[in-house]
PASEBA-1860 file (N, C-alpha, C; in nm, 3 decimals):
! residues 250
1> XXXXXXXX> -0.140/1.012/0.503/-0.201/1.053/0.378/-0.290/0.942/0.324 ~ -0.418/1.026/0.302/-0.477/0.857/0.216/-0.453/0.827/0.053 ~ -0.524/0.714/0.039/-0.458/0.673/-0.073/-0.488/0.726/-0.181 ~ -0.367/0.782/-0.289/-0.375/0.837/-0.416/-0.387/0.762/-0.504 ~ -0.525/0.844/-0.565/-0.593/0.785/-0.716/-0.545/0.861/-0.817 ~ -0.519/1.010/-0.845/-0.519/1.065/-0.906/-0.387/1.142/-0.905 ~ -0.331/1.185/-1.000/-0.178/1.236/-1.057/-0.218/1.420/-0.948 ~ -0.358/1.480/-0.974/-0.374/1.599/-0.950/-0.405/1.594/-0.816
9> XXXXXXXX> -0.386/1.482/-0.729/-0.414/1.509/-0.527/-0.249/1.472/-0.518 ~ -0.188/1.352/-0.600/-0.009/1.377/-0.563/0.015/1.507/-0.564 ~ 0.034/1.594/-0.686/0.138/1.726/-0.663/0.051/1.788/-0.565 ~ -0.081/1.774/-0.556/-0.118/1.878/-0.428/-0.044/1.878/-0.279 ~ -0.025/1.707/-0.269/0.018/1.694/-0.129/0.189/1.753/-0.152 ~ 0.232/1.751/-0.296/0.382/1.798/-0.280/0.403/1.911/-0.248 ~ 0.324/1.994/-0.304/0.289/2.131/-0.281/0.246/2.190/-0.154 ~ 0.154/2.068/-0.042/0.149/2.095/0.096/0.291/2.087/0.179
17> XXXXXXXX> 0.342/1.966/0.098/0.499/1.950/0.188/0.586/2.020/0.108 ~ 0.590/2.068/0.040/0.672/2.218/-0.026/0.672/2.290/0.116 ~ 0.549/2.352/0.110/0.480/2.479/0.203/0.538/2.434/0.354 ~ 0.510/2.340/0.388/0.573/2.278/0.516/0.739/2.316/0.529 ~ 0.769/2.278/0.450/0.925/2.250/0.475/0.995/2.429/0.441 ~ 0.930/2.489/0.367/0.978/2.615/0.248/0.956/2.712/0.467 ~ 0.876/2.709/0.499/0.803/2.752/0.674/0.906/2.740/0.741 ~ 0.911/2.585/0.764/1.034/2.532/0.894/1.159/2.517/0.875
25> XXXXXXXX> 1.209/2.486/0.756/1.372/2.491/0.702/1.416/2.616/0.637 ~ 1.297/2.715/0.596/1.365/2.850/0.524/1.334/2.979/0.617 ~ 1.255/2.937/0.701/1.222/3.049/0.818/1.264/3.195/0.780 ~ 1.239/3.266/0.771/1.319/3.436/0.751/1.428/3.458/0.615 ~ 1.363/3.292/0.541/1.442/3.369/0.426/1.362/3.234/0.289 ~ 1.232/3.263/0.338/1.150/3.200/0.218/1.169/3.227/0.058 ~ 1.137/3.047/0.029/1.195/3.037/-0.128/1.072/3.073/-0.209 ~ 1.102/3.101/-0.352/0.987/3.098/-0.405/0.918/3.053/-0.431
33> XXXXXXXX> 0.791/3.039/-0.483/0.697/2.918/-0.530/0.690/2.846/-0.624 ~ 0.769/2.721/-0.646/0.822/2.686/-0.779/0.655/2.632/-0.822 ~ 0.649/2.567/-0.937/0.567/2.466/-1.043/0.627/2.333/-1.016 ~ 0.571/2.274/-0.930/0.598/2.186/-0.890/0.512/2.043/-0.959 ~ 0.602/1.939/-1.031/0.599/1.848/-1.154/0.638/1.714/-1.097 ~ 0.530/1.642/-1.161/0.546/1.487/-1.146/0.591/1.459/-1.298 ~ 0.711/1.413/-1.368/0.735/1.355/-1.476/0.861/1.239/-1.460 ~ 0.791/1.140/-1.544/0.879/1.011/-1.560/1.039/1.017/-1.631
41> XXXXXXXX> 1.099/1.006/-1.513/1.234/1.074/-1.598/1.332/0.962/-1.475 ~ 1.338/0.817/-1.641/1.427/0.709/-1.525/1.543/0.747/-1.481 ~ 1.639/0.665/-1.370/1.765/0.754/-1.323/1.769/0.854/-1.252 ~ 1.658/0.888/-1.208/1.682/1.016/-1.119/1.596/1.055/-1.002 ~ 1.604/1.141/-0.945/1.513/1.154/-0.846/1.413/1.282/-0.872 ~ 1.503/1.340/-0.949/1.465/1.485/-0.920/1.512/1.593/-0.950 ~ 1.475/1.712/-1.036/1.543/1.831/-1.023/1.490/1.959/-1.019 ~ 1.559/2.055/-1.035/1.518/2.188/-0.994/1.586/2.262/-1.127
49> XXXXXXXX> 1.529/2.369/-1.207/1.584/2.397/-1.308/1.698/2.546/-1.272 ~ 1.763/2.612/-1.384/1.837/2.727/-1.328/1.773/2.815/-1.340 ~ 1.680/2.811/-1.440/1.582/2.960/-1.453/1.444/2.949/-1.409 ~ 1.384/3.035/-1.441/1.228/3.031/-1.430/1.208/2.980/-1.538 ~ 1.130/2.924/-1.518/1.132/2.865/-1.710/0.924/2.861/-1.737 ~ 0.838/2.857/-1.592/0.757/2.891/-1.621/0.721/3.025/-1.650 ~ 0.580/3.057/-1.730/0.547/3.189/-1.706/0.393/3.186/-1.635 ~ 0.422/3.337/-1.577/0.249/3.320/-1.499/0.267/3.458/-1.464
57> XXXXXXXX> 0.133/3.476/-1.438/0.129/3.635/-1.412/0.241/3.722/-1.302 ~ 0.270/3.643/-1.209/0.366/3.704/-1.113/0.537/3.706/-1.165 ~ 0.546/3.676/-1.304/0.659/3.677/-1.364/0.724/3.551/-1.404 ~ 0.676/3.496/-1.371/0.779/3.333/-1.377/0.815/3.260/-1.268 ~ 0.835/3.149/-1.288/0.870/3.035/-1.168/0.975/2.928/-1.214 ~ 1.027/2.889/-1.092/1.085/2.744/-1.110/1.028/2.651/-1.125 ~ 1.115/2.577/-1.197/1.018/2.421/-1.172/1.099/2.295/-1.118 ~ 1.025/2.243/-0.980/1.064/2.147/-0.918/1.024/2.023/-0.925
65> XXXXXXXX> 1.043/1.902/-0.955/1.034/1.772/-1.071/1.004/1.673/-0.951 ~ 0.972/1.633/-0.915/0.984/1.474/-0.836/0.920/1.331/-0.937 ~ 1.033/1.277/-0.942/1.094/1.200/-1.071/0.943/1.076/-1.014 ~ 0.841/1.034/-1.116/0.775/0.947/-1.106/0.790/0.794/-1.059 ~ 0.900/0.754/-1.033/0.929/0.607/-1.045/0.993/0.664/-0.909 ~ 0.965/0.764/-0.859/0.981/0.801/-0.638/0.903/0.838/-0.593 ~ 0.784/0.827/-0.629/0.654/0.903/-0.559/0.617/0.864/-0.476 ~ 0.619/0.720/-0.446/0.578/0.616/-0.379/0.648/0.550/-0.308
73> XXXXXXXX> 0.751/0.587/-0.278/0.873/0.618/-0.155/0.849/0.603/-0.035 ~ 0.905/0.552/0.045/0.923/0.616/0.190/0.913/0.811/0.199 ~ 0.818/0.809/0.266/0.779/0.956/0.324/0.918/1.038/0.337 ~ 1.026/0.998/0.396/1.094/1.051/0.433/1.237/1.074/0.286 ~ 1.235/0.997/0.217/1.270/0.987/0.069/1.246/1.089/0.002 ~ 1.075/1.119/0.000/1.048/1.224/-0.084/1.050/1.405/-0.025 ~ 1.061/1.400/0.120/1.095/1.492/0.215/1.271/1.533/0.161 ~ 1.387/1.407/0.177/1.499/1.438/0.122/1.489/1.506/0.016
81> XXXXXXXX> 1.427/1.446/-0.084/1.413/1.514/-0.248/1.419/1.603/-0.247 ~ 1.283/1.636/-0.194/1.268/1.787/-0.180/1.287/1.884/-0.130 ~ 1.383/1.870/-0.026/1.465/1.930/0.031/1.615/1.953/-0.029 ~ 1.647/1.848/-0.112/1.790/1.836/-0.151/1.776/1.981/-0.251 ~ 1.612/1.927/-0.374/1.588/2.015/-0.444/1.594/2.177/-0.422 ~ 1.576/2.177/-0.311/1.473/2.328/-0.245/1.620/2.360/-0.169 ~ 1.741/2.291/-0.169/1.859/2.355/-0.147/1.946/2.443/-0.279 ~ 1.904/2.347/-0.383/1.937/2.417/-0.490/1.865/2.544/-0.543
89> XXXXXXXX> 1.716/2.550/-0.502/1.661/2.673/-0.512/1.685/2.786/-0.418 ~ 1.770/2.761/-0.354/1.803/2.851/-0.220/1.914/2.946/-0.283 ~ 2.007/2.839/-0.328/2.147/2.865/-0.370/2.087/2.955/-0.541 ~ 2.022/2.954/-0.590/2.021/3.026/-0.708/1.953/3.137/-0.670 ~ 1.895/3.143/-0.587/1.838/3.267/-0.544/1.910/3.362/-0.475 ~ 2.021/3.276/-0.422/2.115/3.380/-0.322/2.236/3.383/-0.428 ~ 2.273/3.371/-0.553/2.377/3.334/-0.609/2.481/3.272/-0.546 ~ 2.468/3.172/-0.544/2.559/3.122/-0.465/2.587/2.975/-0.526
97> XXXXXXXX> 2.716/2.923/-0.627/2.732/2.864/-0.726/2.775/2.711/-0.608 ~ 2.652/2.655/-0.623/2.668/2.530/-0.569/2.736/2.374/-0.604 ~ 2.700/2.389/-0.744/2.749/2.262/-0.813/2.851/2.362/-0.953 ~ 2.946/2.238/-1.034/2.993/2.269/-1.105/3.006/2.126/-1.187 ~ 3.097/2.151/-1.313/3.108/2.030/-1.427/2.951/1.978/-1.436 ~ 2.880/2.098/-1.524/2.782/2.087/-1.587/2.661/2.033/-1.488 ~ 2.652/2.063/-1.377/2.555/2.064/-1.275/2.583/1.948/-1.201 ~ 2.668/1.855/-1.196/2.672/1.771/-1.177/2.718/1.736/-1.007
105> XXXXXXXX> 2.864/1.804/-1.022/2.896/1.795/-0.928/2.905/1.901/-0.806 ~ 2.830/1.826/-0.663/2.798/1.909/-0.572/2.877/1.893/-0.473 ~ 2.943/2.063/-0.482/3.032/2.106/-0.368/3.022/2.164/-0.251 ~ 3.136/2.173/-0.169/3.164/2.223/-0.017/2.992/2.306/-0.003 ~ 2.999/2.415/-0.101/2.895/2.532/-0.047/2.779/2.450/-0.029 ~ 2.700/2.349/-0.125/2.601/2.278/-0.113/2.582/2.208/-0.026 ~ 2.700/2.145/0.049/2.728/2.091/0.176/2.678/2.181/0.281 ~ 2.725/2.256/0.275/2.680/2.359/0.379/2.523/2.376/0.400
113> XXXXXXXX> 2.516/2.449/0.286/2.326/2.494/0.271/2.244/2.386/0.314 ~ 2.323/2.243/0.306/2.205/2.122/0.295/2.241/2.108/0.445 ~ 2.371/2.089/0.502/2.352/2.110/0.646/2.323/2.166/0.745 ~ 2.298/2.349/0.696/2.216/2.422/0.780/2.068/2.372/0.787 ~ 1.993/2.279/0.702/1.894/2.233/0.688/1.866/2.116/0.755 ~ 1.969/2.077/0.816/1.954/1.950/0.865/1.963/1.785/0.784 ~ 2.007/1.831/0.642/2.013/1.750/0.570/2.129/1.639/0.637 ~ 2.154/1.535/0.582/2.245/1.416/0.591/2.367/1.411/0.490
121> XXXXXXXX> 2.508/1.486/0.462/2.550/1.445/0.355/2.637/1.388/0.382 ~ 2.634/1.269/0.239/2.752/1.181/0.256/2.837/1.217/0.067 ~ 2.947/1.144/0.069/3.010/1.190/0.008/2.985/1.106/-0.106 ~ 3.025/1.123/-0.211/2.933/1.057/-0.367/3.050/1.050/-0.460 ~ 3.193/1.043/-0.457/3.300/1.061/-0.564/3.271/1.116/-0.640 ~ 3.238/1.084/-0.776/3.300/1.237/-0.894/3.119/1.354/-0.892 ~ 3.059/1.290/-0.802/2.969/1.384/-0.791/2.943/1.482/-0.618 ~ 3.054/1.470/-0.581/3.070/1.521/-0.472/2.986/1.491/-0.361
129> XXXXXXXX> 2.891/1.584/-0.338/2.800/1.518/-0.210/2.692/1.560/-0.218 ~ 2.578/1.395/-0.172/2.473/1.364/-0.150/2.364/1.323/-0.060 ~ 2.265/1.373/-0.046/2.196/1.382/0.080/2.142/1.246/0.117 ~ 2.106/1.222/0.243/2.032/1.059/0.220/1.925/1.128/0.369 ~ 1.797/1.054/0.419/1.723/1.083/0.449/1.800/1.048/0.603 ~ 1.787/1.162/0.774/1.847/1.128/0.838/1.691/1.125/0.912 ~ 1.751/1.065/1.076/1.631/1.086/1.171/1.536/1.206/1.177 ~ 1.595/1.278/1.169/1.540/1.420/1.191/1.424/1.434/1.067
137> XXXXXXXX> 1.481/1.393/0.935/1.338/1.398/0.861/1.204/1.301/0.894 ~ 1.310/1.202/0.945/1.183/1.074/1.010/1.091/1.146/1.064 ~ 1.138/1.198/1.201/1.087/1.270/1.326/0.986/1.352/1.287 ~ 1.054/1.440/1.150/0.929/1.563/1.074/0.843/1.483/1.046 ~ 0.864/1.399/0.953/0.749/1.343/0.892/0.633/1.280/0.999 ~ 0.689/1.233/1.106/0.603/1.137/1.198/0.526/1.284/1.246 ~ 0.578/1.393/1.312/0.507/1.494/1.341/0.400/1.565/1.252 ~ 0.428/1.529/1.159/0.316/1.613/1.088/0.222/1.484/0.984
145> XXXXXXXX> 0.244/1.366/1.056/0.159/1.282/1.054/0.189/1.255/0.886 ~ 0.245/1.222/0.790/0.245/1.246/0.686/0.280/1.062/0.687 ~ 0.249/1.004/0.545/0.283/0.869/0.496/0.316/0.895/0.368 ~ 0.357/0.760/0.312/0.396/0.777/0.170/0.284/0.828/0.091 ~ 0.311/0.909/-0.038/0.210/0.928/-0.139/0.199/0.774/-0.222 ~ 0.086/0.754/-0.166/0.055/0.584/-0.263/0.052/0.567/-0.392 ~ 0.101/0.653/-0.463/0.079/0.631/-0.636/0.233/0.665/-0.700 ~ 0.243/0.612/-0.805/0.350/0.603/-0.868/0.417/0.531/-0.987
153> XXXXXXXX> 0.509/0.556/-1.070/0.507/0.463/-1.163/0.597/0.345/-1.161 ~ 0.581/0.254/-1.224/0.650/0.105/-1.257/0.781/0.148/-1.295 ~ 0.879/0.116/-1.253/0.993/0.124/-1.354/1.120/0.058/-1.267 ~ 1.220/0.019/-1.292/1.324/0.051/-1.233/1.391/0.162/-1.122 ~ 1.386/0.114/-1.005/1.413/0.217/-0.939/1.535/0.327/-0.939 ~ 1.497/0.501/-0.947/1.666/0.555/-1.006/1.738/0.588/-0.887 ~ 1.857/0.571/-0.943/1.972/0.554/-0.923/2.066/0.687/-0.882 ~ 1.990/0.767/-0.969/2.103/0.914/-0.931/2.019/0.983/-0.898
161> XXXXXXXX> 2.051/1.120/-0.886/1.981/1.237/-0.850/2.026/1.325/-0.945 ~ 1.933/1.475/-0.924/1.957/1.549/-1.022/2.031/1.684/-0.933 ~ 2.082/1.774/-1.027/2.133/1.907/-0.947/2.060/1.981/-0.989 ~ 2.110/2.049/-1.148/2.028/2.160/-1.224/1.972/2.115/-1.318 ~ 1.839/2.124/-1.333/1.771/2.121/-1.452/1.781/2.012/-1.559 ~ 1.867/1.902/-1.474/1.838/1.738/-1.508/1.956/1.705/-1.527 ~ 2.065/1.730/-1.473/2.183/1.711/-1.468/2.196/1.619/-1.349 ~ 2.306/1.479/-1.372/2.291/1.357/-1.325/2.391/1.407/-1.225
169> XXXXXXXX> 2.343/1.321/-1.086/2.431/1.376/-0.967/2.374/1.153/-0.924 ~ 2.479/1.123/-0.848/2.459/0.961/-0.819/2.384/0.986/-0.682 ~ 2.287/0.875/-0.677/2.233/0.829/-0.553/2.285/0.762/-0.486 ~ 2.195/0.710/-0.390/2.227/0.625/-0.294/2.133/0.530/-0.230 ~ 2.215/0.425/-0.237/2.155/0.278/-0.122/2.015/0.238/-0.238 ~ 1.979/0.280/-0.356/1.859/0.237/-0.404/1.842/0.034/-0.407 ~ 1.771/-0.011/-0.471/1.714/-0.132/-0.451/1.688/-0.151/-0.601 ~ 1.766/-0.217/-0.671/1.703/-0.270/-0.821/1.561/-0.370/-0.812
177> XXXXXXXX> 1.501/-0.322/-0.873/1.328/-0.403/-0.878/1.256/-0.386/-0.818 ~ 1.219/-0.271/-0.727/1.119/-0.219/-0.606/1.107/-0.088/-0.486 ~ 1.049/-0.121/-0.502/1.014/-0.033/-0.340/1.109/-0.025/-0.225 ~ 1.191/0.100/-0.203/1.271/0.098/-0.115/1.178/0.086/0.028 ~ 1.261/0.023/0.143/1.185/0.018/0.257/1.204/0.144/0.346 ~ 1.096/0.143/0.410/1.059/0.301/0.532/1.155/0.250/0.638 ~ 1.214/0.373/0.684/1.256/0.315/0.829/1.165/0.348/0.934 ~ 1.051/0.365/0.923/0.910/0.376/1.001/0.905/0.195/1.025
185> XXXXXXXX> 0.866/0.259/1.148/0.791/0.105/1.169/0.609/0.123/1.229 ~ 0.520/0.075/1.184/0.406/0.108/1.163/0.324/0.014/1.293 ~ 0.247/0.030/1.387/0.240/-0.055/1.528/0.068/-0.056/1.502 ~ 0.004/-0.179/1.526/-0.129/-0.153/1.509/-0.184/-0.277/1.612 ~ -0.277/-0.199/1.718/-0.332/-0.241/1.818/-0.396/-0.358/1.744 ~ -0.452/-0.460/1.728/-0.539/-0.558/1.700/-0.664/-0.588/1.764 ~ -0.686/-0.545/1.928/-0.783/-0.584/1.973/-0.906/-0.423/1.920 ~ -0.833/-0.308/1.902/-0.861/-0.183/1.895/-0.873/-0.124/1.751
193> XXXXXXXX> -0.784/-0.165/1.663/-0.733/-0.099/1.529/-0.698/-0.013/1.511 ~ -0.614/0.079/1.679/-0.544/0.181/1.627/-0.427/0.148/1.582 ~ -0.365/0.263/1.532/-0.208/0.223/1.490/-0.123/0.379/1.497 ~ -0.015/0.354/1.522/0.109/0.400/1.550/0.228/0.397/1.454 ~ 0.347/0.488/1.407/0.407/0.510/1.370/0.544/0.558/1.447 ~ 0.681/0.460/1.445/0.730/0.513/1.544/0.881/0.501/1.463 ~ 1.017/0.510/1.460/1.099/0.479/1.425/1.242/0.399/1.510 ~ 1.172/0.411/1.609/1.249/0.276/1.721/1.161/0.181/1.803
201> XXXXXXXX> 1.221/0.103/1.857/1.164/0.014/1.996/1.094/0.174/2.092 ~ 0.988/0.085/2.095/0.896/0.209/2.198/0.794/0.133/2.299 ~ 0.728/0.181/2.394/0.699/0.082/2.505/0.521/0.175/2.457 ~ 0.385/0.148/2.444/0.353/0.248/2.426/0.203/0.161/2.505 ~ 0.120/0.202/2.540/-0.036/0.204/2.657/-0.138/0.246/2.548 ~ -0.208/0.181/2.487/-0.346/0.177/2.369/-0.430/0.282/2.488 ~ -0.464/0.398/2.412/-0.555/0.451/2.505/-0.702/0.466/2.512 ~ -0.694/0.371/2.393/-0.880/0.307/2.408/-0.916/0.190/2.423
209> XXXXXXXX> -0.785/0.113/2.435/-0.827/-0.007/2.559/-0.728/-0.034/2.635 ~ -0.652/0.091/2.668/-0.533/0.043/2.824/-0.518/-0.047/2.823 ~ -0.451/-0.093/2.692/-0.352/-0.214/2.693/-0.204/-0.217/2.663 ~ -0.113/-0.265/2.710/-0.005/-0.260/2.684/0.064/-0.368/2.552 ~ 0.160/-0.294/2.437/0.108/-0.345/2.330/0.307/-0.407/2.366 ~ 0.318/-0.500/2.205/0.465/-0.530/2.272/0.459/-0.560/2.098 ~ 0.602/-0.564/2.087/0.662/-0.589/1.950/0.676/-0.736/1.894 ~ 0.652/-0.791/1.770/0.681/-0.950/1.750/0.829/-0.939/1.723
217> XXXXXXXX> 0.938/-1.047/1.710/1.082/-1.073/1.725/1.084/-1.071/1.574 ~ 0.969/-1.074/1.484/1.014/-1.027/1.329/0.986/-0.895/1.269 ~ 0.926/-0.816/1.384/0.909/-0.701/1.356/1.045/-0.634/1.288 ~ 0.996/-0.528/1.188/1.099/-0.440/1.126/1.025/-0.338/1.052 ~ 1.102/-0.259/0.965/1.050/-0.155/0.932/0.934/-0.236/0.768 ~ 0.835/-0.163/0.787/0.741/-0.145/0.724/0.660/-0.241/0.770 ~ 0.665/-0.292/0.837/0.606/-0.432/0.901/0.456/-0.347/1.009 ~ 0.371/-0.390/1.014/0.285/-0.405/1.096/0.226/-0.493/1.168
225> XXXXXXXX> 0.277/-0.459/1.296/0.312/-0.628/1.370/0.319/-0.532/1.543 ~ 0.226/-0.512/1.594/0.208/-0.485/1.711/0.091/-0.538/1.789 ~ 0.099/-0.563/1.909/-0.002/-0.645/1.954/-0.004/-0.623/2.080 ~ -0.163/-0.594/2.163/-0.134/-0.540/2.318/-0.127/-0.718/2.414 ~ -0.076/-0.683/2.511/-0.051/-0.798/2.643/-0.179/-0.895/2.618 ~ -0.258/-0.819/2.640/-0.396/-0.880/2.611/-0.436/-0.987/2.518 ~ -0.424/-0.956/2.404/-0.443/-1.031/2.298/-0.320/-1.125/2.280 ~ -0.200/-1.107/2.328/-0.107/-1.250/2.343/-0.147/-1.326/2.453
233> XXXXXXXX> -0.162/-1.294/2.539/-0.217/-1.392/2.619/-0.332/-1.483/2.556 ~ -0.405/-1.423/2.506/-0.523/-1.507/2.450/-0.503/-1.556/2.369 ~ -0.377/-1.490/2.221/-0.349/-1.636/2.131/-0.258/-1.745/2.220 ~ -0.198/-1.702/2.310/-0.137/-1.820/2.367/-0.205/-1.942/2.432 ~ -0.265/-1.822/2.483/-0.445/-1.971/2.556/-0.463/-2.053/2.449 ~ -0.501/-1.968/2.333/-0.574/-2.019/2.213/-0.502/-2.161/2.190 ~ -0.333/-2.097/2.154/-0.283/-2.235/2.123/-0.252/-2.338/2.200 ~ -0.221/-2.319/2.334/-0.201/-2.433/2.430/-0.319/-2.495/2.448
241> XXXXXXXX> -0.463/-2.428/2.455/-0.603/-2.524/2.426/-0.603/-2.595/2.317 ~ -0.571/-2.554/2.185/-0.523/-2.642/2.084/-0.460/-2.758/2.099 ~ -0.314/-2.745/2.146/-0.254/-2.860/2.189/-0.252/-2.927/2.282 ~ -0.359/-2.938/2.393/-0.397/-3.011/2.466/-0.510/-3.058/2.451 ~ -0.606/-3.009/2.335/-0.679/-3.083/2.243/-0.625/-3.194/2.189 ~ -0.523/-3.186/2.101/-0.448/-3.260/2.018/-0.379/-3.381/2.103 ~ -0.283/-3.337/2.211/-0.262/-3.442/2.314/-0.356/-3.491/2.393 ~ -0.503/-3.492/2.382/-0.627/-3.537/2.433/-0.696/-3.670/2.348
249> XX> -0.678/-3.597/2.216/-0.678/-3.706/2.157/-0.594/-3.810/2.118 ~ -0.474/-3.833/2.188/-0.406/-3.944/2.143/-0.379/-4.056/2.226
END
């Protein structure tokens, strides 16, 4: 995705990965088209309301929230969201009473729905259970070529999640003061300037200069740090001509 300037190309792209995911995870039993909302709402990630609460000519809609201070997430973060979300819109559509104690806490059935989806749940104490982003969303996201949405707001990063209509459900693994990290790791030819996106050790052949690229020993996720055979050899020249410069002169 390129980089976001504007509040009105974010919800567009949410609204593309709505459509994406609403296709491949709801197959033969598509959700509706919520109103889909960027608002600053610290503590949370996200929610989905119980009613329609918009109006519009086709009768009304949901509205699905992706909490401002996560926009700018790991790709695969805001894929969870909205998926966790778009489980709860599943479940109100099919009546099917997912959470209880005031939206909060998410049970067995939600477990379910989020695991026919391929979701990740782990268990959350007095808020029952919570999704966290697994390979499989990685994998989506890398397939459909998608990156983080680059815009977002300042704040404290939140902490919980939402169920219904802003009802606090706890997160997970967040990072006080920043930017959680991608488990993407991002590979960029240097002699070429292509680049790659991969989520493990991968062996991979530049195919516009058939070079074989190799990983640095500080490589990690979010890091861009790939480099073909080629071009190590030549900083290595580089530096051993250096230092036999240096031992030349002494």
């Amino acid at each position: 995705m390129k980089q976001t300037t504007k509040m009105s190309r974010a919800v567009s792209q949410l609204e593309h990965i709505y459509n994406a995911l609403n296709a491949d995870f709801f197959a033969g039993e598509p959700l509706p088209v919520p109103i889909i909302t960027v608002q600053s709402k610290p503590g949370t990630y996200g929610h989905c309301t119980t009613a329609k609460v918009w109006q519009r000519k086709d009768g009304g809609a949901y509205e699905l929230n992706i909490a401002a201070e996560v926009l700018n997430y790991p790709i695969e973060e805001t894929l969870d969201t909205m998926l966790h979300e778009m489980v709860h819109l599943y479940c109100r559509e099919h009546n099917i009473k997912e959470v209880s104690r005031g939206g909060k806490y998410h049970n067995g059935r939600f477990k379910a729905e989020a695991e026919r989806r391929g979701l990740t749940c782990i268990p959350c104490g007095q808020y029952g259970w919570n999704t966290t982003p697994g390979d499989n969303l990685i994998e989506y996201a890398l397939s459909k070529g998608w990156n983080e949405i680059k815009i977002g707001r300042s704040s404290l990063p939140p902490m919980i999640r939402t169920g219904t209509g802003g009802a606090a459900q706890a997160g997970t693994g967040s990072i006080q003061g920043g930017k959680r990290p991608s488990s993407t790791r991002k590979l960029i030819c240097p002699k070429c300037g292509q680049s790659v996106r991969a989520t493990k050790a991968v062996n991979i052949l530049c195919g516009d200069c058939l070079q074989k690229w190799w990983r640095h020993k500080e490589s990690g996720p979010g890091k861009s740090l790939g480099r073909c055979f080629e071009c190590a050899r030549s900083i290595r020249k580089d530096r051993q001509n250096k230092r036999d410069a240096i031992n030349g002169q002494w």
